[in-house]
mmCIF file as gemmi writes it, N, C-alpha and C atoms, coordinates in Angstrom:
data_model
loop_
_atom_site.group_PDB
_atom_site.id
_atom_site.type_symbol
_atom_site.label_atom_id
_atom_site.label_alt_id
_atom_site.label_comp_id
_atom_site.label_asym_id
_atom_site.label_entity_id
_atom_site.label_seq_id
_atom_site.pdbx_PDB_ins_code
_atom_site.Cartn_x
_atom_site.Cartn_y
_atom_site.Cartn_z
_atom_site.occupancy
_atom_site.B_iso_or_equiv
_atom_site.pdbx_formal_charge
_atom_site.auth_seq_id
_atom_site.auth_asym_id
_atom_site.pdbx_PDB_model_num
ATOM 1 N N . UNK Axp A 1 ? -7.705 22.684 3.705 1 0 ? 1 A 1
ATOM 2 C CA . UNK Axp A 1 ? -8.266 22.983 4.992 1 0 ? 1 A 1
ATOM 3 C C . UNK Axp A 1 ? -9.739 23.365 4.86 1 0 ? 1 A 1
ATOM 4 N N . UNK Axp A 2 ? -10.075 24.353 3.924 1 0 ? 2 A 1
ATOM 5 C CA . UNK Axp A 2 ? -11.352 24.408 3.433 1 0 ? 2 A 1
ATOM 6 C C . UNK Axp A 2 ? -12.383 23.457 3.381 1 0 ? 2 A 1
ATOM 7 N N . UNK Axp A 3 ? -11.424 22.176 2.487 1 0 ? 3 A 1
ATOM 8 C CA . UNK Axp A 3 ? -13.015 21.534 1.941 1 0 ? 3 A 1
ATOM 9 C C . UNK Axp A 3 ? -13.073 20.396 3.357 1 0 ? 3 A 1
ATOM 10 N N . UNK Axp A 4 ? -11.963 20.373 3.964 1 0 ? 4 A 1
ATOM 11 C CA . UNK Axp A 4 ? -12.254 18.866 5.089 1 0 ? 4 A 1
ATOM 12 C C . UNK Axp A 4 ? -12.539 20.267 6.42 1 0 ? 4 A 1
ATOM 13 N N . UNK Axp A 5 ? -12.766 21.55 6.293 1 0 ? 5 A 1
ATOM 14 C CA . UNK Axp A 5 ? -13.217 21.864 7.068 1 0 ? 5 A 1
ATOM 15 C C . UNK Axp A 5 ? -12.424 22.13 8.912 1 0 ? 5 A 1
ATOM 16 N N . UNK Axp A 6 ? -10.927 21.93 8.92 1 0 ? 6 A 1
ATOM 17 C CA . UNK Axp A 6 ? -10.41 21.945 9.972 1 0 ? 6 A 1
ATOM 18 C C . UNK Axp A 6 ? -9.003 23.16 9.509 1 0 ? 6 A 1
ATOM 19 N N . UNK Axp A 7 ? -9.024 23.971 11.277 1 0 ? 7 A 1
ATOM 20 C CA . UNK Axp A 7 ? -8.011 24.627 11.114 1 0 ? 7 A 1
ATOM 21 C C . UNK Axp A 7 ? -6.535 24.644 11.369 1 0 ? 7 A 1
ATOM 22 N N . UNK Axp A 8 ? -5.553 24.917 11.021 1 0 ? 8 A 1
ATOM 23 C CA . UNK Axp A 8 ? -4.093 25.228 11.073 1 0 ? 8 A 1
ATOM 24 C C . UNK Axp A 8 ? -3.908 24.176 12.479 1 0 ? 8 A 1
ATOM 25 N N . UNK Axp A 9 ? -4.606 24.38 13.355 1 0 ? 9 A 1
ATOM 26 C CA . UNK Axp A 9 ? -3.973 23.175 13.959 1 0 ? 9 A 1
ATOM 27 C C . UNK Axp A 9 ? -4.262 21.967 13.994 1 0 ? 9 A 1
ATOM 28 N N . UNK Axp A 10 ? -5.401 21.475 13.329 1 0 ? 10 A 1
ATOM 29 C CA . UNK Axp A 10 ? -5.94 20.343 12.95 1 0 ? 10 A 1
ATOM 30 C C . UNK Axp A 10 ? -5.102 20.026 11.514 1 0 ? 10 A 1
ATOM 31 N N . UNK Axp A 11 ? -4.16 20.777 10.7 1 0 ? 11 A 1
ATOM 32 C CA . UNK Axp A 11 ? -3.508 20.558 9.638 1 0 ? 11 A 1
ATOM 33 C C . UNK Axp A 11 ? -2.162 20.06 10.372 1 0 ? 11 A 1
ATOM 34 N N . UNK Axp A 12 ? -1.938 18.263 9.774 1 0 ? 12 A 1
ATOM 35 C CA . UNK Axp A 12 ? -0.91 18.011 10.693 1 0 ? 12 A 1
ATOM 36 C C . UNK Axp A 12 ? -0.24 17.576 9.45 1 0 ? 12 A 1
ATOM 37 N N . UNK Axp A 13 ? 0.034 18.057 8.532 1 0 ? 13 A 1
ATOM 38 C CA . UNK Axp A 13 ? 0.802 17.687 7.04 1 0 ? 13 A 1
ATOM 39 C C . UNK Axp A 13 ? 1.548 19.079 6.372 1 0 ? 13 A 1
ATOM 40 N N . UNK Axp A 14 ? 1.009 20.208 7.536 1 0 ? 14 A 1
ATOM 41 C CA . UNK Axp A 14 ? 1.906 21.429 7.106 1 0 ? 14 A 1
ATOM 42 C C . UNK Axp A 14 ? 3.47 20.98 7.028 1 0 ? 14 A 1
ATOM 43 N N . UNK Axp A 15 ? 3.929 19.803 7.987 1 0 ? 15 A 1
ATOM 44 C CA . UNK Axp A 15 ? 5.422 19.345 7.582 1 0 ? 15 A 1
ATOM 45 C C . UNK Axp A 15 ? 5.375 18.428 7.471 1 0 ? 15 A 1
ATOM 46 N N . UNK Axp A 16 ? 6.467 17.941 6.614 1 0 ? 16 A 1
ATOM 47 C CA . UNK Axp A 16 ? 6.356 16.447 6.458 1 0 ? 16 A 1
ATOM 48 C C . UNK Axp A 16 ? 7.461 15.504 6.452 1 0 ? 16 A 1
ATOM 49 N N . UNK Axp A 17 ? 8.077 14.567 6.863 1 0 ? 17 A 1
ATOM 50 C CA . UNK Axp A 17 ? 9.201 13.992 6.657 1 0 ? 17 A 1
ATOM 51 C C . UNK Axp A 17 ? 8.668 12.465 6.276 1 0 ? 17 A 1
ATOM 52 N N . UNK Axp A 18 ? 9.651 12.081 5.07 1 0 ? 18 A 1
ATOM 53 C CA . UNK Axp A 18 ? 9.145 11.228 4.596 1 0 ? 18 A 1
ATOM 54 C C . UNK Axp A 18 ? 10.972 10.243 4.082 1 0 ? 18 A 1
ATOM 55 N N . UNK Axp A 19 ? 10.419 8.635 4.723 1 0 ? 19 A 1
ATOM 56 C CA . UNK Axp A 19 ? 11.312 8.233 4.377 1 0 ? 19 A 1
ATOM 57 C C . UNK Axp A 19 ? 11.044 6.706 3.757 1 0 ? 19 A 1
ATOM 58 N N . UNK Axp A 20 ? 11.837 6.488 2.717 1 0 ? 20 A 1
ATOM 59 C CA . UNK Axp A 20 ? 11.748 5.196 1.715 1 0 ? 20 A 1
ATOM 60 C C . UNK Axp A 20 ? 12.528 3.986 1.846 1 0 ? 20 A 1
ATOM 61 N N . UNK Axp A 21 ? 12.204 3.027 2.045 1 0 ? 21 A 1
ATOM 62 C CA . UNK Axp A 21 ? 12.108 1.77 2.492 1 0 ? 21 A 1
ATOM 63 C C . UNK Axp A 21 ? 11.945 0.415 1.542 1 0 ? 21 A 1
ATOM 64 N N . UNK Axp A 22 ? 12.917 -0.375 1.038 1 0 ? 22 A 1
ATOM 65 C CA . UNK Axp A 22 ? 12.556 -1.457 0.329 1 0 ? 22 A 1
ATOM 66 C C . UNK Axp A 22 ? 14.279 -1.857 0.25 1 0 ? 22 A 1
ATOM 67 N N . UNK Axp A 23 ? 14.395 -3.079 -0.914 1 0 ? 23 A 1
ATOM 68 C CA . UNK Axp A 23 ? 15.901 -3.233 -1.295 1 0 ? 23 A 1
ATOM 69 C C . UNK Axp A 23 ? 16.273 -2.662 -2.804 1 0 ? 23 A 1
ATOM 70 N N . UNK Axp A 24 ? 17.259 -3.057 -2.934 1 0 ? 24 A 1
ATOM 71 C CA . UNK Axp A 24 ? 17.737 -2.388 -4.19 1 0 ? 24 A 1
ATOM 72 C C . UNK Axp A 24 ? 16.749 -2.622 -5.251 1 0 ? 24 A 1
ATOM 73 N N . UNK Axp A 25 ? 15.891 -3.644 -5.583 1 0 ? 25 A 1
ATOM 74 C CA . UNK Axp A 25 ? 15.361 -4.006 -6.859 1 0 ? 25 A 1
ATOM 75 C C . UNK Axp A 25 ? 13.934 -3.096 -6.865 1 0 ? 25 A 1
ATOM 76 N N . UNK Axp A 26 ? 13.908 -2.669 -5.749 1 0 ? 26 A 1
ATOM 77 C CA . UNK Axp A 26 ? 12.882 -1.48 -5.689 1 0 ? 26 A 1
ATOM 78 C C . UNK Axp A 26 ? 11.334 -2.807 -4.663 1 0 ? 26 A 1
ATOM 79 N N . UNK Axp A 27 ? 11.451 -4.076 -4.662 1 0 ? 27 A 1
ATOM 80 C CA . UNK Axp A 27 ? 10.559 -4.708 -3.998 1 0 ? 27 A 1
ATOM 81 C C . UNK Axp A 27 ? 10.42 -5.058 -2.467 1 0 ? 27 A 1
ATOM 82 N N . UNK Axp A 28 ? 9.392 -5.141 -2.048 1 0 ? 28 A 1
ATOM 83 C CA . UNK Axp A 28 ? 8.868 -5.273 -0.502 1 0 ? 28 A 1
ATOM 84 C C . UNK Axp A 28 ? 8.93 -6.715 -0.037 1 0 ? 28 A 1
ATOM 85 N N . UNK Axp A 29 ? 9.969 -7.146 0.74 1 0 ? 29 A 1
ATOM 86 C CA . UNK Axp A 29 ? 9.324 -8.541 0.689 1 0 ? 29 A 1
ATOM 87 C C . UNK Axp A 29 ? 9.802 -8.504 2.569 1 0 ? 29 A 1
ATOM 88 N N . UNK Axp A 30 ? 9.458 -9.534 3.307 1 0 ? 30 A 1
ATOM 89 C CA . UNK Axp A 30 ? 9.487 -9.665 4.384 1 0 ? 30 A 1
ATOM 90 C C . UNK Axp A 30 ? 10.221 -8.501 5.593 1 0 ? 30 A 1
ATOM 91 N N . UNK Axp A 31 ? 11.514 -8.936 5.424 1 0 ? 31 A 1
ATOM 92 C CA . UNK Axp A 31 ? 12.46 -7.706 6.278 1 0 ? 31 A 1
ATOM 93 C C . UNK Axp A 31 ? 12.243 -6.269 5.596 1 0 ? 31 A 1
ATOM 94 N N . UNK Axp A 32 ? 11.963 -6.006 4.975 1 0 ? 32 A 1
ATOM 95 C CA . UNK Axp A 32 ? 11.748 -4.685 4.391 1 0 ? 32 A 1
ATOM 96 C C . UNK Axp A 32 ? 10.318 -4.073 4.983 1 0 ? 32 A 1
ATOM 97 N N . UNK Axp A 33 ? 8.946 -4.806 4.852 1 0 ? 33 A 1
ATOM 98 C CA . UNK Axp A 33 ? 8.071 -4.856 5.804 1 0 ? 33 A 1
ATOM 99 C C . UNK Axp A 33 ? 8.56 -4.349 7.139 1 0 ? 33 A 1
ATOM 100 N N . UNK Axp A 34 ? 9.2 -5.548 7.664 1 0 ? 34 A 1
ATOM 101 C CA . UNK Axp A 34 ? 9.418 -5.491 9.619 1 0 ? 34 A 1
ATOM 102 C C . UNK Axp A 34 ? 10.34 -4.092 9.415 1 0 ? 34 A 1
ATOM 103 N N . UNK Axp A 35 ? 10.792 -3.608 8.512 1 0 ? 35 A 1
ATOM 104 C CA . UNK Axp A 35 ? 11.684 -2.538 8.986 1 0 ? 35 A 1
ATOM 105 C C . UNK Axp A 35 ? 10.777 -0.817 9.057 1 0 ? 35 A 1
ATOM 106 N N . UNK Axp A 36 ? 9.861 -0.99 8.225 1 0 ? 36 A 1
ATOM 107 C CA . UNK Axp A 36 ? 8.705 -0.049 8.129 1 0 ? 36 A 1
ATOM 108 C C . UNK Axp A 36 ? 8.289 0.126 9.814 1 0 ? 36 A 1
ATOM 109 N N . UNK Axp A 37 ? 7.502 -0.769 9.871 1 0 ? 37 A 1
ATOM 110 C CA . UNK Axp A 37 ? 7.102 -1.409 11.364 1 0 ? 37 A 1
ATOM 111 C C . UNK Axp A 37 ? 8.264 -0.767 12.331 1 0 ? 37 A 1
ATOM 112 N N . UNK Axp A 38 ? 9.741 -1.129 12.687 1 0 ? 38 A 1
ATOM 113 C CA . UNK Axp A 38 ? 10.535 -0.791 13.309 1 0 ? 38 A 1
ATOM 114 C C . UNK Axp A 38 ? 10.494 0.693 13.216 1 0 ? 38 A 1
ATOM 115 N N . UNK Axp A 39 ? 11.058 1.02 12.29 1 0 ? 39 A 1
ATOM 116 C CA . UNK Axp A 39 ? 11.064 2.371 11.971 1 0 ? 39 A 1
ATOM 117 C C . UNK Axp A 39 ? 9.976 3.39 12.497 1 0 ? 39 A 1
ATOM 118 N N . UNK Axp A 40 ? 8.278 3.058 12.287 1 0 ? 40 A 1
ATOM 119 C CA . UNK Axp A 40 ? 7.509 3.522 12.955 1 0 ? 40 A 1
ATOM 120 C C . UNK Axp A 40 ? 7.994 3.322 14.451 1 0 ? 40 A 1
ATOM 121 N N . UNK Axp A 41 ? 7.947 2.47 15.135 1 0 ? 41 A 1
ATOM 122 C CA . UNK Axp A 41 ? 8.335 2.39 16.511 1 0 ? 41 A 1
ATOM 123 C C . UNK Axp A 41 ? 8.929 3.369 16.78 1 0 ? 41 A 1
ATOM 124 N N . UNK Axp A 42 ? 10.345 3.219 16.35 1 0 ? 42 A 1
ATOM 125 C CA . UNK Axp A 42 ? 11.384 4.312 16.819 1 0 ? 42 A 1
ATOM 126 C C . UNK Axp A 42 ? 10.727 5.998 16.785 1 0 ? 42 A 1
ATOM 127 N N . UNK Axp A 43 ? 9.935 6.071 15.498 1 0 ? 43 A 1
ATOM 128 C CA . UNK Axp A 43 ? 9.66 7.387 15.617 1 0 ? 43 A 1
ATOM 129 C C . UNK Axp A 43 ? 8.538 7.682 16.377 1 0 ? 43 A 1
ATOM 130 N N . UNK Axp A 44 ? 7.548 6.582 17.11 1 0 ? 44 A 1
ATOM 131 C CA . UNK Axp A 44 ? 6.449 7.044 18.077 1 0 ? 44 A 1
ATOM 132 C C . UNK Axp A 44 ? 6.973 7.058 19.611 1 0 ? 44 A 1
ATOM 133 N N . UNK Axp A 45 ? 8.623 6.214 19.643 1 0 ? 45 A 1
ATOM 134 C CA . UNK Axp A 45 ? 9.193 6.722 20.653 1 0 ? 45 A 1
ATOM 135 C C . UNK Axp A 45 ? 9.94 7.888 20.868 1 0 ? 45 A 1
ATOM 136 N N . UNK Axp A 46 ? 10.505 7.826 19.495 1 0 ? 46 A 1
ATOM 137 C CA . UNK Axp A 46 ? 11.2 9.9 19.65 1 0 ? 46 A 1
ATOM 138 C C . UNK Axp A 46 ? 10.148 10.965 20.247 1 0 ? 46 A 1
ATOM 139 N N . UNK Axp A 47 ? 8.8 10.88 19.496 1 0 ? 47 A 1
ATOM 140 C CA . UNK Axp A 47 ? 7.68 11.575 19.468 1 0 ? 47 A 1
ATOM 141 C C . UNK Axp A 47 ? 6.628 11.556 19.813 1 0 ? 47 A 1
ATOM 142 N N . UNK Axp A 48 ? 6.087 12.149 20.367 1 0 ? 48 A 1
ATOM 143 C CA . UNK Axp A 48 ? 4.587 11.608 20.998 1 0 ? 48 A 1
ATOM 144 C C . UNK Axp A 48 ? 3.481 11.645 19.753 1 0 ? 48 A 1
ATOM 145 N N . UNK Axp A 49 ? 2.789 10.487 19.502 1 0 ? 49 A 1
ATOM 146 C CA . UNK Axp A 49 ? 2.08 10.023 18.189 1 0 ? 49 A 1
ATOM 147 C C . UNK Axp A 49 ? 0.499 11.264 18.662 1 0 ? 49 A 1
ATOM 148 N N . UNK Axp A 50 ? -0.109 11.203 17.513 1 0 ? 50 A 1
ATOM 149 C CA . UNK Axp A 50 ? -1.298 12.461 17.759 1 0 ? 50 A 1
ATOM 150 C C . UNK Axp A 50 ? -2.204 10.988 17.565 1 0 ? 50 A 1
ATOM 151 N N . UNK Axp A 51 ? -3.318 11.63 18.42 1 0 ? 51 A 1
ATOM 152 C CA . UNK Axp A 51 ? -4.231 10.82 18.61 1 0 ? 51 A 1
ATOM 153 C C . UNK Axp A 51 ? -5.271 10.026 17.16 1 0 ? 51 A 1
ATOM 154 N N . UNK Axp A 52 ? -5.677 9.029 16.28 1 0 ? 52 A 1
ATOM 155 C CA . UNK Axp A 52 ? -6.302 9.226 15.558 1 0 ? 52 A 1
ATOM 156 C C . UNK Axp A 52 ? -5.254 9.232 13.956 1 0 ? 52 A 1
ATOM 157 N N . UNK Axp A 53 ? -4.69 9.967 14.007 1 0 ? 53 A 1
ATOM 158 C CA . UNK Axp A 53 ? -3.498 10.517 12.552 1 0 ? 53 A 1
ATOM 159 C C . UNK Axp A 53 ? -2.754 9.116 12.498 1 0 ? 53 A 1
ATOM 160 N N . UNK Axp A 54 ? -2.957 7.77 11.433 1 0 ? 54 A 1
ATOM 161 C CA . UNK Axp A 54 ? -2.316 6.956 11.817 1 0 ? 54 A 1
ATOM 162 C C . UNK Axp A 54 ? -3.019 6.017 10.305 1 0 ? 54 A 1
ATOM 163 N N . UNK Axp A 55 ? -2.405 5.749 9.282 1 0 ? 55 A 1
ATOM 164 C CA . UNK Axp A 55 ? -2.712 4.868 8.439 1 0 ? 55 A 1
ATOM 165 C C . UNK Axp A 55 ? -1.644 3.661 7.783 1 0 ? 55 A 1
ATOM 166 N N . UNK Axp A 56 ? -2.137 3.201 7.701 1 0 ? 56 A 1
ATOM 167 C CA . UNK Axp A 56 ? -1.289 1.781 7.256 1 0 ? 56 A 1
ATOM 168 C C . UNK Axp A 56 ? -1.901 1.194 6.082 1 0 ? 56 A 1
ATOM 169 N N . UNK Axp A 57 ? -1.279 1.361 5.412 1 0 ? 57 A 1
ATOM 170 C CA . UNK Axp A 57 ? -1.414 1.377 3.813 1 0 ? 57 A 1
ATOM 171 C C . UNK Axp A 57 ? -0.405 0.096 3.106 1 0 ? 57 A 1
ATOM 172 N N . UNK Axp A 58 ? 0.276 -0.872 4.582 1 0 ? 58 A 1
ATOM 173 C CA . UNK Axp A 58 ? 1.43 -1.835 3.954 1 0 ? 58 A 1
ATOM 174 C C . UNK Axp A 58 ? -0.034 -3.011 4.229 1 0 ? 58 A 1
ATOM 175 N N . UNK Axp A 59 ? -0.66 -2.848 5.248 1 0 ? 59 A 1
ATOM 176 C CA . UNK Axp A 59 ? -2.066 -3.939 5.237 1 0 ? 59 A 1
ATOM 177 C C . UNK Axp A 59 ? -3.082 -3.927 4.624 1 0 ? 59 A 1
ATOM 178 N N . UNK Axp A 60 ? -3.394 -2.179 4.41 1 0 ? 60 A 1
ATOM 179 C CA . UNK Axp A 60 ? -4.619 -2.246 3.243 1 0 ? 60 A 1
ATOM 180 C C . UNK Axp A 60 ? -3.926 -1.417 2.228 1 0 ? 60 A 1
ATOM 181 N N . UNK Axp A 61 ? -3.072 -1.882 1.181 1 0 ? 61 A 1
ATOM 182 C CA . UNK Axp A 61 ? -2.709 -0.701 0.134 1 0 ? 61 A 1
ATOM 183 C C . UNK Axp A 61 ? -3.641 -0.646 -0.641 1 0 ? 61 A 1
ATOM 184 N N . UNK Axp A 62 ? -3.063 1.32 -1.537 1 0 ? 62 A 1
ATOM 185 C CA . UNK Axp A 62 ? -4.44 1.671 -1.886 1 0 ? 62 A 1
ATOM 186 C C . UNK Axp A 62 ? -4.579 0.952 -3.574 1 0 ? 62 A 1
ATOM 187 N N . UNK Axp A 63 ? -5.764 1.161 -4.116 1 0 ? 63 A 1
ATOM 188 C CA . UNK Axp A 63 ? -5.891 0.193 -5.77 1 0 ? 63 A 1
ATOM 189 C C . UNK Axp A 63 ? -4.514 0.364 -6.39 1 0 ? 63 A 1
ATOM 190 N N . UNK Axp A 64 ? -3.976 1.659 -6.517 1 0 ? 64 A 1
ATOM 191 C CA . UNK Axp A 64 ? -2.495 1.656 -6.966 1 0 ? 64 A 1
ATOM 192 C C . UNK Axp A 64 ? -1.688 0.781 -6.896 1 0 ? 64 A 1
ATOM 193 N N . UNK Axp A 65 ? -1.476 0.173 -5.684 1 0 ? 65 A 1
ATOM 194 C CA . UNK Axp A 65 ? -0.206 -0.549 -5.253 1 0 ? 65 A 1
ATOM 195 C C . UNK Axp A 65 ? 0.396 0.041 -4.348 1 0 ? 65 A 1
ATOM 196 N N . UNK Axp A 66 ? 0.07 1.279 -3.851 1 0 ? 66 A 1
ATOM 197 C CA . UNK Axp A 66 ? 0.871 2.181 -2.964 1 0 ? 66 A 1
ATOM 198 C C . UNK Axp A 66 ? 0.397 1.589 -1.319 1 0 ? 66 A 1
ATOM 199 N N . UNK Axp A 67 ? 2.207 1.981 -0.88 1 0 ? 67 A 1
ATOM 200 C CA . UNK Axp A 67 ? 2.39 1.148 0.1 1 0 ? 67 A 1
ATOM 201 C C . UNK Axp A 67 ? 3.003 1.85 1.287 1 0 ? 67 A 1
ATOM 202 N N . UNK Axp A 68 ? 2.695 2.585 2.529 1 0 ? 68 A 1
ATOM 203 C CA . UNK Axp A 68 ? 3.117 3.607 3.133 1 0 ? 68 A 1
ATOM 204 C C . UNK Axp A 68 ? 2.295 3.396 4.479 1 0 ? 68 A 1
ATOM 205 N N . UNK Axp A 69 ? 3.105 3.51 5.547 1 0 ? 69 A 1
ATOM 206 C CA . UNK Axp A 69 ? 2.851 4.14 6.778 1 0 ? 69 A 1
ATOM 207 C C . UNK Axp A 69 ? 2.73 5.494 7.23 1 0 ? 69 A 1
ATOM 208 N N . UNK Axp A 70 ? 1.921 6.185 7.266 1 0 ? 70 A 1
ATOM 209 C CA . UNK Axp A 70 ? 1.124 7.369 7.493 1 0 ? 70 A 1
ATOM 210 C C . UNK Axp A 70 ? 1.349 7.385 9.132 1 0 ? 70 A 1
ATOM 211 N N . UNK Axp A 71 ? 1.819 8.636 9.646 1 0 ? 71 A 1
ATOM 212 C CA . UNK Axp A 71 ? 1.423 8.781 11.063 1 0 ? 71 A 1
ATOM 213 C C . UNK Axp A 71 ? 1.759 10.419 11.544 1 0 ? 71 A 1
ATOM 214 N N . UNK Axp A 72 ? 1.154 11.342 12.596 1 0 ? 72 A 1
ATOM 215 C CA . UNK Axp A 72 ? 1.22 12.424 12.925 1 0 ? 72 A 1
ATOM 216 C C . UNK Axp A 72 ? 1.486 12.405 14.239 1 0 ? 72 A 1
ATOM 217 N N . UNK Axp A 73 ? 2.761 13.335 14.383 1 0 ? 73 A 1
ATOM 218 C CA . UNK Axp A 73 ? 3.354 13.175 16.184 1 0 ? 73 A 1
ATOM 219 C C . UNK Axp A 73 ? 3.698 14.612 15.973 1 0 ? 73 A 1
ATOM 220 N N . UNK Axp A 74 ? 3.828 14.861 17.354 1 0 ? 74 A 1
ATOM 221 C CA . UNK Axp A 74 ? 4.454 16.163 18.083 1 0 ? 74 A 1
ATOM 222 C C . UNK Axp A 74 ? 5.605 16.061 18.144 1 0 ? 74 A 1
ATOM 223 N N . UNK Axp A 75 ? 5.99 17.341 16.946 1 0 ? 75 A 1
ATOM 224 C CA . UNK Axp A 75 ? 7.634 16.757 16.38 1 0 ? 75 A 1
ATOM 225 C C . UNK Axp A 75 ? 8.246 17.079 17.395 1 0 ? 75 A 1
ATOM 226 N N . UNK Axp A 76 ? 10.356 17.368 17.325 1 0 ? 76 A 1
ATOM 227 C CA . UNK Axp A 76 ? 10.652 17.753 18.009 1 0 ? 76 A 1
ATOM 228 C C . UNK Axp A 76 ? 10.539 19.35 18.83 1 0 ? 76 A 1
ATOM 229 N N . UNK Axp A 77 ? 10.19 20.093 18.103 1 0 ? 77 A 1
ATOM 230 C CA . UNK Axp A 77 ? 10.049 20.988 18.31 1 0 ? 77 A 1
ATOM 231 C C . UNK Axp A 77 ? 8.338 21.245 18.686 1 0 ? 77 A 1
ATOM 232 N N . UNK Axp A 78 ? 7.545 20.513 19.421 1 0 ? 78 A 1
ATOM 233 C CA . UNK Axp A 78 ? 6.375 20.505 19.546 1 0 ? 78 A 1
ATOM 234 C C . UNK Axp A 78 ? 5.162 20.785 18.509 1 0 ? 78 A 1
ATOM 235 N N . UNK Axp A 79 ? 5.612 20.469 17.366 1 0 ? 79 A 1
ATOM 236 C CA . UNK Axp A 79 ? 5.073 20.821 16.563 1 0 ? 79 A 1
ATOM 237 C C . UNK Axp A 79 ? 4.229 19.987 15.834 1 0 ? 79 A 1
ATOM 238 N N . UNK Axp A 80 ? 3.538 19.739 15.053 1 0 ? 80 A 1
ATOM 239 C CA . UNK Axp A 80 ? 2.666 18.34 14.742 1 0 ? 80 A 1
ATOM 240 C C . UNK Axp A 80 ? 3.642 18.353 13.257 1 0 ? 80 A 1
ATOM 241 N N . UNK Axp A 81 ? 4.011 16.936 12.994 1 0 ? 81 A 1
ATOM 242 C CA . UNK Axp A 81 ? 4.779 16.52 12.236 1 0 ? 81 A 1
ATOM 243 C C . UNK Axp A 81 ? 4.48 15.208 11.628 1 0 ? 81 A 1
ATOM 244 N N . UNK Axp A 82 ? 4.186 15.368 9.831 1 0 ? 82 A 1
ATOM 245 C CA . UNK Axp A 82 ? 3.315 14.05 9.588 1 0 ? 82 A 1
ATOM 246 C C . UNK Axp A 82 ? 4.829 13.175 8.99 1 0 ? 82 A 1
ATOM 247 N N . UNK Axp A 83 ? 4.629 11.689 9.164 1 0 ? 83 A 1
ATOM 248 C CA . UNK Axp A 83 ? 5.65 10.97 8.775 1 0 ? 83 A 1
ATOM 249 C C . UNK Axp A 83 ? 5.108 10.129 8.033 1 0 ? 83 A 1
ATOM 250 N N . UNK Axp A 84 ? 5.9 9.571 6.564 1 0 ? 84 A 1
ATOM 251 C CA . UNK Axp A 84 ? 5.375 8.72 5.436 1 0 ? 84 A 1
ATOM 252 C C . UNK Axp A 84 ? 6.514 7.846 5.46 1 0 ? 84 A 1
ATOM 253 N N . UNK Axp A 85 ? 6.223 6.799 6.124 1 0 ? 85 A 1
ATOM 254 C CA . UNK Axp A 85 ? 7.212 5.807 5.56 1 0 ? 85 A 1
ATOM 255 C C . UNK Axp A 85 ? 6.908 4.599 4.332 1 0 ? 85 A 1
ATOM 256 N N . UNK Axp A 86 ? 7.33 5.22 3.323 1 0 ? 86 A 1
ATOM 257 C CA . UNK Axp A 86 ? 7.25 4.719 1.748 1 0 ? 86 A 1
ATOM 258 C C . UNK Axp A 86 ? 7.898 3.913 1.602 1 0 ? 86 A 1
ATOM 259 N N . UNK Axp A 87 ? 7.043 2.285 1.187 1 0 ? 87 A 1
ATOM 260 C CA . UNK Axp A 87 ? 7.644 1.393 0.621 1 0 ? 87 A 1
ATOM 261 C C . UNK Axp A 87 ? 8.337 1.763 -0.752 1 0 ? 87 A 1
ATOM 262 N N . UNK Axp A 88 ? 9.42 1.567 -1.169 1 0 ? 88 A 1
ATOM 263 C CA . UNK Axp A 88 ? 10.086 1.945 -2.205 1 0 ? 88 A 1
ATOM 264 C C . UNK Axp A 88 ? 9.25 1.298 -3.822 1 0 ? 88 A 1
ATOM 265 N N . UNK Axp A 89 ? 8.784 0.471 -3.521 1 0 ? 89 A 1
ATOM 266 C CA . UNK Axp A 89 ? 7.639 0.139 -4.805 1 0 ? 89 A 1
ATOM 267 C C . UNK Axp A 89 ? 6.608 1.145 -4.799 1 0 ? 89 A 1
């Protein structure tokens, strides 16, 4: 919070739910994709998405290989709630 300079309510990673996504062999290939995608849906309809808080990392992954949908909503409990949906690679 310090070094990016924003406070407790601008911290939207104080919780986090995070869920993993691929097939058994641990690889990403088409339907495993669209299900990321789905999955986001469903949870920007449970939740109201925060404005801005929103990365997609299955279109630009980072040099790693890492592969994740990033997003921050007003959980159920009104609370800001960050969600990682992790390609299983």
């Amino acid at each position: 919070m310090k070094r990016k300079g924003v406070g407790i309510r601008q911290s939207y990673d104080a919780r986090a739910l995070r869920v993993t996504v691929g097939d058994k062999n641990g690889k990403l290939h088409g339907p495993a994709v669209k299900n990321c995608y789905c999955l986001l849906d469903i949870i920007h309809k449970l939740w109201t998405p925060i404005d801005g808080e929103f990365d997609d990392y299955i279109v630009n992954p980072k040099p790693s290989g890492y592969q994740s949908l990033h997003t921050a909503v007003q959980g159920p409990d009104n609370s800001p709630l960050e969600v990682q949906i992790i390609t299983q690679r």
